[in-house]
C-alpha positions in Angstrom: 6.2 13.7 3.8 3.2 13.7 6.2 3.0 11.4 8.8 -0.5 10.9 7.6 -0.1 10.7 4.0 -1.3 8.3 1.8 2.0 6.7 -0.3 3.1 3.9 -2.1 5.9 2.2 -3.4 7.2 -0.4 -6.0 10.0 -2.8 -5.4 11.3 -5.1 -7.9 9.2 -7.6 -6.5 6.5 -6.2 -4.5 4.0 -3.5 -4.6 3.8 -1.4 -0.8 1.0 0.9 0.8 0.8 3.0 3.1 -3.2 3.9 3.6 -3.8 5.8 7.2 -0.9 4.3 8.7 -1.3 0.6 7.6 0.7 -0.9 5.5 -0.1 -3.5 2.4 2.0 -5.6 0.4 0.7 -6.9 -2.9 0.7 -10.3 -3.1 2.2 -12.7 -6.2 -0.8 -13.4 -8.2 -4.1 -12.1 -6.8 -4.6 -10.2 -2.9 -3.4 -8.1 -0.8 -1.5 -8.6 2.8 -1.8 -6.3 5.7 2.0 -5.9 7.3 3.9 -4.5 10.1 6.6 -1.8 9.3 9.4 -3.7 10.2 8.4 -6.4 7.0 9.0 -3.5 4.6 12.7 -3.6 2.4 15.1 -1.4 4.1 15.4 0.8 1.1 11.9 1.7 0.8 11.4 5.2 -1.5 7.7 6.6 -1.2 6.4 8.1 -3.2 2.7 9.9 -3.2 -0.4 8.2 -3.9 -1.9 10.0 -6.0 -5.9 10.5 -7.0 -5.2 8.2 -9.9 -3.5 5.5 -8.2 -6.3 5.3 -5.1 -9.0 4.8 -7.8 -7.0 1.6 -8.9 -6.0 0.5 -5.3 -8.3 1.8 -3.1 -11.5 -0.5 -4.3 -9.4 -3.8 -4.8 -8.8 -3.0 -0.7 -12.1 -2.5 0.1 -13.4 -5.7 -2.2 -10.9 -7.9 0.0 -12.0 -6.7 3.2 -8.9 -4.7 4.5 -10.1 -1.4 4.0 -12.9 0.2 5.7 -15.2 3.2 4.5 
C-alpha cells in the first residue's frame, strides 16, 4: 500500500482510519477519536478507502472538527 493512502479498517469492536497519516477510531455511540499508531490492535488488515466510503466518513470528520479542508 502507499505510505500516503487513505485506508480503513473494521475490528470486531472498532472502526480505524487512516486519512493523511492520522489515525481515527470510531467511538461506541456517536464521535470520532484522533489516535497514535501504537493504540491500533496488533492485527490490523487495511484495507482501501474507497470513493464510497470517504463520502460516508469524510464529512462526519469534518462536522466534528478533526478534519481540515
Amino acid at each position: 500500500m502507499e505510505t500516503n493512502q487513505d485506508l480503513f479498517f473494521q475490528s470486531n469492536t472498532h472502526l480505524f482510519l487512516r486519512i493523511d497519516g492520522i489515525y481515527y477510531q470510531r467511538n461506541n455511540g456517536k464521535g470520532w477519536t484522533i489516535i497514535r499508531e501504537e493504540q491500533l490492535p496488533t492485527d490490523v488488515i487495511w484495507s482501501p478507502l474507497t470513493k464510497k466510503l470517504q463520502t460516508v466518513f469524510l464529512p462526519v470528520l469534518k462536522d466534528e472538527g478533526l478534519l481540515n479542508g
